[in-house]
Structure formats: structure tokens, C-alpha cells
N, C-alpha and C positions, 0 to 999 in steps of 0.2 A: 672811110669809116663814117656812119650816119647814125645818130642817135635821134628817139622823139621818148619826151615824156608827157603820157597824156591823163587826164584826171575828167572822167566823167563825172558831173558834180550841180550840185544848185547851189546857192548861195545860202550860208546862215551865220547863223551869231555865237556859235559853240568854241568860246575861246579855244580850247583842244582842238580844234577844226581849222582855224584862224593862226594858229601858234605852226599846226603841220602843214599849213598851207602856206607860208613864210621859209621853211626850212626845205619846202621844194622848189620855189619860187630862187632860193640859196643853190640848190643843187644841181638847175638848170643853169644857171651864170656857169657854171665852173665846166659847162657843154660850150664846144667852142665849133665852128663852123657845121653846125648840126641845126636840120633844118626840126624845129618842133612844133609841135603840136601845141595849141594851149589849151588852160584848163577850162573844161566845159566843151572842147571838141567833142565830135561822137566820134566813139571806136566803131571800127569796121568788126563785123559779126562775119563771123568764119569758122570752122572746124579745122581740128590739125593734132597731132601726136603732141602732148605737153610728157612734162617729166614728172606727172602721177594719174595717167591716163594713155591709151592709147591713142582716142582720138574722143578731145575736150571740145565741147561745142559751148564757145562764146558766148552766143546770146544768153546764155541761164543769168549771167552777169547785167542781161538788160535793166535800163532803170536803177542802178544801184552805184557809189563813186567805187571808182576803180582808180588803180595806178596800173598804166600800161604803155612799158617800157621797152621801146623798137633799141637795139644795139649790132655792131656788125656782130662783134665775137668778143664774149669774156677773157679774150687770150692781150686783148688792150689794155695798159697799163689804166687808160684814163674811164674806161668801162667797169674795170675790179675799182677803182675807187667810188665810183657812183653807186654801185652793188653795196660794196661795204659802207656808204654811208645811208644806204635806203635798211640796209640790214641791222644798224645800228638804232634808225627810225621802229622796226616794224614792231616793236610792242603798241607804241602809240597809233600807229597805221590797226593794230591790231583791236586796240579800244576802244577805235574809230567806227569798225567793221568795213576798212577799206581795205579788199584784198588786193595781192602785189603781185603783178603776169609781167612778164619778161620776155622777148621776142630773139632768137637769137634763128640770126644764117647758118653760122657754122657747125658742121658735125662733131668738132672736134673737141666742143662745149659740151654734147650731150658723150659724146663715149669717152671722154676724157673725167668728166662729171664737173668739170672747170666750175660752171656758173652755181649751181646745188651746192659746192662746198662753198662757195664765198657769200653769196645768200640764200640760207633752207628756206627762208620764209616766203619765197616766191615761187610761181608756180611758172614754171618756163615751157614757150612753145618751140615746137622743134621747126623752123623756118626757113628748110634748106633749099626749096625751088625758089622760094622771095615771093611767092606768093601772093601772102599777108603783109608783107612789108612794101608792095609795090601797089596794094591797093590804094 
């Protein structure tokens, strides 16, 4: 299982910015042998079926802080707790206007709808060749 949590981002002084960026800085600890991204990586631009689109093209996202979360499968105990506590974030992610993409392999995610019930507020790509994940 491999998790990244990535945050394309500039730096500023927006306590709300600084407060949500301590509480993911919090939620990456609790990733354990998962190789991550840090914040201010660039995401890889790519297209691919999300789960409110058939095929989302990335880049629209250029230039703007994003949350973008590589996971093998929400069927992980330790994946539904990171979901649920980004979910439990995303009003403030929301007031932010940082949207929250979520990268999942398995199909079992999307026809199951696993990962959409435990967080709506993210927009998940459907990742089943590893495509985007092996970029």
C-alpha cells in the first residue's frame, strides 16, 4: 500500500492557511511507510475518468493549492481514516478554496462507491492502469 499527500501551494500568512497546514502536516505523521510528496511538489497533469466526470483534465487545477491524495484502495483500514479525517477538514479546505482529488487504483472503490461515501467532498480519479500514480 502507498499513500502521497500532495499540496501545490505558495507560502503566506492566512492564519486559516497555517492552522490547515499543521493539521495536514498532523495527518501525514499518521502515513506510515508511504513514500510522500511534500507540500509545494508539482502535481503531475494528466487526464482520466474521476467520479463526477468521465474524463477530468488536471491541468484546469494549474496554479491554484490543491490537496492531491495518491492511496492504493479505500478498502484500508488506515486510507478510510485519512479520508475521514480530510472529510472532517473539508469545510475549512473549503473556505480555503483548496479542492480535495483523491487518486485511487482499485475498481472496487469506484463500483463499490467505498471512497464517495466516506469522503463526498473529494473529487476521486479512477487510477486502475497506475498510470498517474506511477508517474
Amino acid at each position: 500500500m502507498s499513500g502521497s499527500i500532495a499540496e501545490n501551494t505558495t507560502s503566506g500568512t492566512n492564519p486559516k492557511y497555517n492552522s490547515l497546514k499543521y493539521k495536514i502536516s498532523s495527518l501525514k505523521s499518521k502515513i506510515s511507510n508511504m513514500p510522500l510528496l511534500e507540500i509545494g511538489d508539482p502535481a503531475p497533469w494528466f487526464s482520466i475518468a474521476a467520479s463526477n466526470n468521465p474524463l477530468f483534465h488536471f491541468s484546469i487545477a494549474g496554479g491554484r493549492r490543491v490537496v492531491l491524495f495518491f492511496f492504493a484502495s479505500a478498502a484500508f483500514e488506515q486510507i478510510q481514516a485519512i479520508l475521514k479525517s480530510f472529510q472532517e477538514l473539508s469545510g475549512e479546505f473549503k473556505t480555503l478554496q483548496v479542492p480535495l482529488f483523491g487518486v485511487s487504483v482499485d475498481a472496487a472503490d469506484k463500483e463499490q462507491n467505498r471512497a464517495t461515501i466516506i469522503a463526498p467532498s473529494f473529487i476521486f480519479f479512477w487510477d486502475f492502469d497506475k498510470k498517474v500514480s506511477q508517474q
